[in-house]
C-alpha positions as CSV (number, residue, x, y, z in Angstrom):
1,X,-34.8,28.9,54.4
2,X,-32.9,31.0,56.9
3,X,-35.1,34.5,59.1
4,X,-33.9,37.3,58.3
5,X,-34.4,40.1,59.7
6,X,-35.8,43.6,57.9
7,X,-38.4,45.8,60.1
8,X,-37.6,47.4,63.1
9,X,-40.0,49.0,65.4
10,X,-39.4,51.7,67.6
11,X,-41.6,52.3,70.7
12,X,-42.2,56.1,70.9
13,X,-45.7,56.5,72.4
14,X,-44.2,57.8,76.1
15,X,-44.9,61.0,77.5
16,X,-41.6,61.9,78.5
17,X,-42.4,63.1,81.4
18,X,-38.9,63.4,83.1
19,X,-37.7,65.7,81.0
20,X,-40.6,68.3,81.3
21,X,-41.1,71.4,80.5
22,X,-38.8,70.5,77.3
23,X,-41.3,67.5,76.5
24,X,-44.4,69.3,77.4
25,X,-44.9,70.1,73.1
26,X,-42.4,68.0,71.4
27,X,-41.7,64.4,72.0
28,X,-38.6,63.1,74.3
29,X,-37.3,61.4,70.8
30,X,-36.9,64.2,69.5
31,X,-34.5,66.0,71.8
32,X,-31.3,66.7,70.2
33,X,-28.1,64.6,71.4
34,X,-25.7,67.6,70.0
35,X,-27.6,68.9,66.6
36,X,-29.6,65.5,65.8
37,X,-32.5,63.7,67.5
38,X,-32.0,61.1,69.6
39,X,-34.6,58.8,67.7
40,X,-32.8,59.5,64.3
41,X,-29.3,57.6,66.1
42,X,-31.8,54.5,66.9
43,X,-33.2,54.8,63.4
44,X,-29.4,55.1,61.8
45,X,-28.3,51.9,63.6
46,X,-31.1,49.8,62.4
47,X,-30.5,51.3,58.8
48,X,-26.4,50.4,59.1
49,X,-28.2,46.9,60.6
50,X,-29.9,45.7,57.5
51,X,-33.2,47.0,58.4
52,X,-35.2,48.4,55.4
53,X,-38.4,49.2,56.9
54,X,-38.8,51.0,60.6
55,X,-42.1,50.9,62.2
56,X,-42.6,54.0,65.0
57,X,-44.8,53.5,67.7
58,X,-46.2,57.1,67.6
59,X,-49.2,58.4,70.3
60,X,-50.3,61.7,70.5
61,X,-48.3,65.1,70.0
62,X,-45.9,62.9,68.3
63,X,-46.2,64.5,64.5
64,X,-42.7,66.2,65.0
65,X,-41.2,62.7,64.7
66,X,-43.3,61.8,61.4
67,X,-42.0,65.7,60.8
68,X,-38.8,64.8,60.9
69,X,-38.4,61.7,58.7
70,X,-40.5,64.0,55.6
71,X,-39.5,65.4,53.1
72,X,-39.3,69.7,53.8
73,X,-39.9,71.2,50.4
74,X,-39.9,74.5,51.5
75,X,-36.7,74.0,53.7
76,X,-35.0,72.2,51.0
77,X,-35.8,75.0,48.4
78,X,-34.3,77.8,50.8
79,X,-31.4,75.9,51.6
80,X,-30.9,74.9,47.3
81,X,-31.7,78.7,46.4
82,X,-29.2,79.8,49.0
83,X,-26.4,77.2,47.9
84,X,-26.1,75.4,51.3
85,X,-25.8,72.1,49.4
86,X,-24.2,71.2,52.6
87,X,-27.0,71.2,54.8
88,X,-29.2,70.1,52.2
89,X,-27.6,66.9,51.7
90,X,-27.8,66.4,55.4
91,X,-31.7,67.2,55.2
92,X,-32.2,65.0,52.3
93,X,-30.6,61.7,53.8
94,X,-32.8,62.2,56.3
95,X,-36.0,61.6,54.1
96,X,-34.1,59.5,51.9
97,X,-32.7,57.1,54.4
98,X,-35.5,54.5,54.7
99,X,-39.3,53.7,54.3
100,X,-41.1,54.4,57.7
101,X,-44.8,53.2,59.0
102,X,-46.6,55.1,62.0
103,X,-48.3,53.1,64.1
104,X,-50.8,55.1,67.1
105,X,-50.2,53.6,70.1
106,X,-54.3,54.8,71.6
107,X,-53.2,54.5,75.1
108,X,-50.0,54.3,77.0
109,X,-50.4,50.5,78.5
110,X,-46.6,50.0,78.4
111,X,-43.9,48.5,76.2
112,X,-45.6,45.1,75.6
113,X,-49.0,47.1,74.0
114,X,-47.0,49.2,71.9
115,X,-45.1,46.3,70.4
116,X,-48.6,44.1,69.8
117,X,-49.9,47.6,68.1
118,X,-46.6,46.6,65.2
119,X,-48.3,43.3,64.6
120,X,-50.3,43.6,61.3
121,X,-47.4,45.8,59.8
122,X,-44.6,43.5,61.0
123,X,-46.4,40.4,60.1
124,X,-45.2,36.6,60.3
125,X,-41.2,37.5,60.3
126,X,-39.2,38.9,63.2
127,X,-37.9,41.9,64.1
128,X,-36.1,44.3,65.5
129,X,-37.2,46.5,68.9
130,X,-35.0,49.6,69.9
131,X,-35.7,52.1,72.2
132,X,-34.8,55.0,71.4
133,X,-33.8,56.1,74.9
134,X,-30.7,53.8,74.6
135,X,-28.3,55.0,72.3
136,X,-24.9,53.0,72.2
137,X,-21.9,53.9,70.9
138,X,-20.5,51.1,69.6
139,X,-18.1,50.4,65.9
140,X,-19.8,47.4,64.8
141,X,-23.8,48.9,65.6
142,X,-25.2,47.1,68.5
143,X,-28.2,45.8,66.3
144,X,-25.5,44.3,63.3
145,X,-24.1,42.4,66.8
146,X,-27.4,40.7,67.4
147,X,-27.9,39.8,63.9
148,X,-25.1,37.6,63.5
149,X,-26.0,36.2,66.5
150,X,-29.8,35.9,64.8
151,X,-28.5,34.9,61.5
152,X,-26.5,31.7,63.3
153,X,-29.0,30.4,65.8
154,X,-32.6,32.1,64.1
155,X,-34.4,32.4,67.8
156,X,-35.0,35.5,69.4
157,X,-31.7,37.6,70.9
158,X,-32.1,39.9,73.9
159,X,-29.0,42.6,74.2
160,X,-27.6,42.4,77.5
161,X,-25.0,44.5,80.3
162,X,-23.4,43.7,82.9
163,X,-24.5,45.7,85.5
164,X,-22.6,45.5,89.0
165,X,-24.6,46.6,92.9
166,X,-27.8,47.8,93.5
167,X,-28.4,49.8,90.0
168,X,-29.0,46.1,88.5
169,X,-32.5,47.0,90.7
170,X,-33.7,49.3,87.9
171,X,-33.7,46.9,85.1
172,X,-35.4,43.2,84.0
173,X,-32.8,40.7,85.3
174,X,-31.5,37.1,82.9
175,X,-31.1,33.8,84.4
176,X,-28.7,32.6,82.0
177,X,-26.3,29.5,81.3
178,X,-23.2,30.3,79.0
179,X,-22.4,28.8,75.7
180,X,-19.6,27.8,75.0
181,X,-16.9,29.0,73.0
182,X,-18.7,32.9,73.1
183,X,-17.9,34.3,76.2
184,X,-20.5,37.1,75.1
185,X,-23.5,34.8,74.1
186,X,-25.9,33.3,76.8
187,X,-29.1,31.0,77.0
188,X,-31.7,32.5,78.7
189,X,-33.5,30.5,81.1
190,X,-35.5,33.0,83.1
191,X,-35.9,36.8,83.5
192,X,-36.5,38.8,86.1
193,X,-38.2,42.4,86.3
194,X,-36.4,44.7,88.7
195,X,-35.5,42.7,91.1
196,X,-34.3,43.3,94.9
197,X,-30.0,43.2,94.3
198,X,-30.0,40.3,96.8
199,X,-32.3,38.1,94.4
200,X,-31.2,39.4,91.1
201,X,-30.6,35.9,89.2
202,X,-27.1,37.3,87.6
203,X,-25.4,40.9,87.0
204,X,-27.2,40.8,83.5
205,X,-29.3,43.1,82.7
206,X,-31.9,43.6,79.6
207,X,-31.3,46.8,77.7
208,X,-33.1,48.0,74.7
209,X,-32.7,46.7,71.9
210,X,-34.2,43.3,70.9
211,X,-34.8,40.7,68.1
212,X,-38.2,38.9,68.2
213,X,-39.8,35.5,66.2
214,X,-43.5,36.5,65.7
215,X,-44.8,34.1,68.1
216,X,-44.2,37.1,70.8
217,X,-47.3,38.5,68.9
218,X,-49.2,35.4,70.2
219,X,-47.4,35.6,73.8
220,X,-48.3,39.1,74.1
221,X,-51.5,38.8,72.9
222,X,-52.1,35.9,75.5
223,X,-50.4,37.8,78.6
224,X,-52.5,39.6,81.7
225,X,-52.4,43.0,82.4
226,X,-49.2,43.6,84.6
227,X,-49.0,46.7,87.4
228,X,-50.4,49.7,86.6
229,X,-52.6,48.2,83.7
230,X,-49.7,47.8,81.7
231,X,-49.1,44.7,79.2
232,X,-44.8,44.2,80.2
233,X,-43.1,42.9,77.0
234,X,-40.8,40.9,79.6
235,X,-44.0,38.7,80.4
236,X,-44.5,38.1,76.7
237,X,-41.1,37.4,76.7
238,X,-41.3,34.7,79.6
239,X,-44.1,32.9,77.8
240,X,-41.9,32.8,74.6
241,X,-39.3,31.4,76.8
242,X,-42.0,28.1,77.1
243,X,-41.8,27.5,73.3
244,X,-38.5,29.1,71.9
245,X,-34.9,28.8,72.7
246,X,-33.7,32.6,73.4
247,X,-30.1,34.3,73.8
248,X,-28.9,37.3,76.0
249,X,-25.6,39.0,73.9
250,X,-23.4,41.0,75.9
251,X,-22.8,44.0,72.9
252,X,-19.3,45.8,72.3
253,X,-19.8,49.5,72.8
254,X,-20.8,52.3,74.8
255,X,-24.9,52.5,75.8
256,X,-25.7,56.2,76.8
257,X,-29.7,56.1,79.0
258,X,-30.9,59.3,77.3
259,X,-34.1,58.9,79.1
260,X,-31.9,60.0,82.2
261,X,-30.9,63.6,82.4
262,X,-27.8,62.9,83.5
263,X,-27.3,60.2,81.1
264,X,-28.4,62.6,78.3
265,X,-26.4,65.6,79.4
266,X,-23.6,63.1,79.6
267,X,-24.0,61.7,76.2
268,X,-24.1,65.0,74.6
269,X,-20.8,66.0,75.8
270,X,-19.3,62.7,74.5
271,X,-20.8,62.8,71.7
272,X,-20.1,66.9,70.7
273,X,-16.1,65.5,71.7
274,X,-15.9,63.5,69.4
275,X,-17.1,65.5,66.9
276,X,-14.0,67.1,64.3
277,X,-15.7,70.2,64.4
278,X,-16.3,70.5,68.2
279,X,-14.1,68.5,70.0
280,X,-11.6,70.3,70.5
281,X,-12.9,73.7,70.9
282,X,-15.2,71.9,73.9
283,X,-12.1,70.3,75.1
284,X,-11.0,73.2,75.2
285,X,-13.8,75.0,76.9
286,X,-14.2,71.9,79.4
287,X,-10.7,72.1,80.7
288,X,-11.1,75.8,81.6
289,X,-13.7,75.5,84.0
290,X,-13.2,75.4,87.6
291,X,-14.7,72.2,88.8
C-alpha cells in the first residue's frame, strides 16, 4: 500500500523579531505579501498539494492566525447586507478552504521542537513541513513537486536551491549523489548546518519545505539539545539519514525569504505586478521614479 501524503504542519511559534515594531502584536505570518497573509500562500500551496488537514505550530500572541482561518460572522453579515458578494466570497474560501489543528508550541526551542509538538496530531503517516517564511512562486506548487517525487520513491524529500558564494553560509548544506535520469533529484548522504563556504559539501541548500516518514518523530525525540537549547530538525534529520533513504529536489519556481525585509519588500512588489488589477498602474508608478 503506497504513503500518501495528507497533513501539513506549519511552524509558526517565532517571535519575529526582525520585523519589529510591526511584529510586536501580531504574528510575522500574518503580514500581508500585497492584501493577503503570508501564511495563507503556504497554507494555499499545501491545499493545491493534496493536503486536507494543516497543522499550525502556534505560541503565544498568535490568535490572529487561528483569527484568520475562522469563520467572521459579523464581517460576513456586513459585507452580505451591503452586497459585496465579492469580498465575501473571498472571506468565505478562506474558512472554507481546509480543516486546521493548533498546536502551542510552550517554548521557542527551535524548529525541531515545534515539529515533535505535531506528533500526536500527525500520527504514524508523513507529512508535510512548510515554512511560511518561504513563499515560492512556482506553476506546478513547490509542495505538488515533492509529491511526485514522494509518491515514486515513498522516503522522505527535502526541497533544495542552488545557492552559489558565500550566501550558501546561511543555510543547512546536502552532501548529495545524483540519480540518474532526473537532473533535479538527489540522494542525500549528509547535511550540513551553515557551513563555512570553503567546507560547504555542495551549492545545495535546504529550504523550507519538507516531506517526513514518521520515524523523524522518533529521531527527534532521540536528538540532544543543539546551540542555544534548541532541538535542530536538521539533526533529527541526520539520524533519519541512518535508517531511511532521503532525496533533495531542486523545485521549478521562484522562492521569495519573507522573513528578510528585503526579501519581503521584494516579493510584494512582484507579487502586486503581477496582479491584473495592479500591475500595471505600479508599473507605471515604478518607472516614474528617479532611481
Amino acid at each position: 500500500m503506497k504513503m500518501r501524503v495528507r497533513k501539513a504542519v506549519f511552524p509558526a511559534a517565532g517571535l519575529g523579531t526582525r520585523f519589529l515594531p510591526a511584529t510586536k502584536a501580531q504574528p510575522k505570518e500574518m503580514l500581508p505579501l500585497v492584501d493577503k497573509p503570508i501564511i495563507q500562500y503556504g497554507v494555499e500551496e499545501a491545499v493545491a498539494a493534496g493536503c486536507d488537514q494543516i497543522i499550525i505550530i502556534t505560541g503565544r500572541g498568535k490568535q490572529a492566525i487561528e483569527d484568520h482561518f475562522d469563520v467572521s460572522y459579523e464581517l460576513e453579515k456586513m459585507l452580505e447586507e451591503r452586497g459585496k458578494t465579492d469580498l465575501l466570497k473571498v472571506v468565505r474560501q478562506i474558512s472554507d478552504m481546509i480543516y486546521i489543528a493548533y498546536v502551542r508550541q510552550k517554548e521557542a526551542m527551535g524548529l525541531g521542537h515545534a515539529v515533535l509538538t505535531a506528533r500526536e496530531l500527525v500520527g504514524i503517516e508523513p507529512f508535510a513541513v512548510l515554512l511560511a517564511d518561504d513563499v515560492i512562486d512556482a506553476e506546478v506548487p513547490c509542495l505538488k513537486q515533492m509529491m511526485n517525487v514522494f509518491e515514486e520513491k515513498q522516503c522522505s524529500v527535502v526541497a533544495t536551491q542552488i545557492i552559489e558564494g558565500k550566501a550558501i553560509s546561511a543555510y543547512g548544506v546536502l552532501a548529495v549523489k545524483p540519480v540518474d535520469g532526473n537532473k533535479r533529484l538527489f540522494e542525500v548522504l549528509d547535511m550540513v548546518e551553515k557551513p563555512p563556504m570553503e567546507k560547504a559539501p555542495s551549492n545545495l541548500a535546504i529550504i523550507g519545505r519538507y516531506i517526513l516518514t514518521p520515524t523523524v518523530f522518533e529521531t527527534l525525540a532521540a536528538t540532544q539539545l543543539g546551540s542555544g537549547g534548541e532541538l535542530q530538525l536538521t539533526d533529527g534529520m541526520k539520524m533519519l539519514l541512518k535508517k531511511e533513504k532521503m532525496y533533495a529536489y531542486v523545485y521549478e519556481g521562484k522562492r521569495h525569504d519573507t522573513g528578510d525585509k528585503l526579501g519581503f519588500l521584494k516579493a510584494t512588489v512582484e507579487f502586486a505586478l503581477k496582479r491584473d488589477d495592479l500591475g500595471g498602474p505600479l508599473r507605471e508608478y515604478l518607472k516614474g521614479l528617479e532611481l
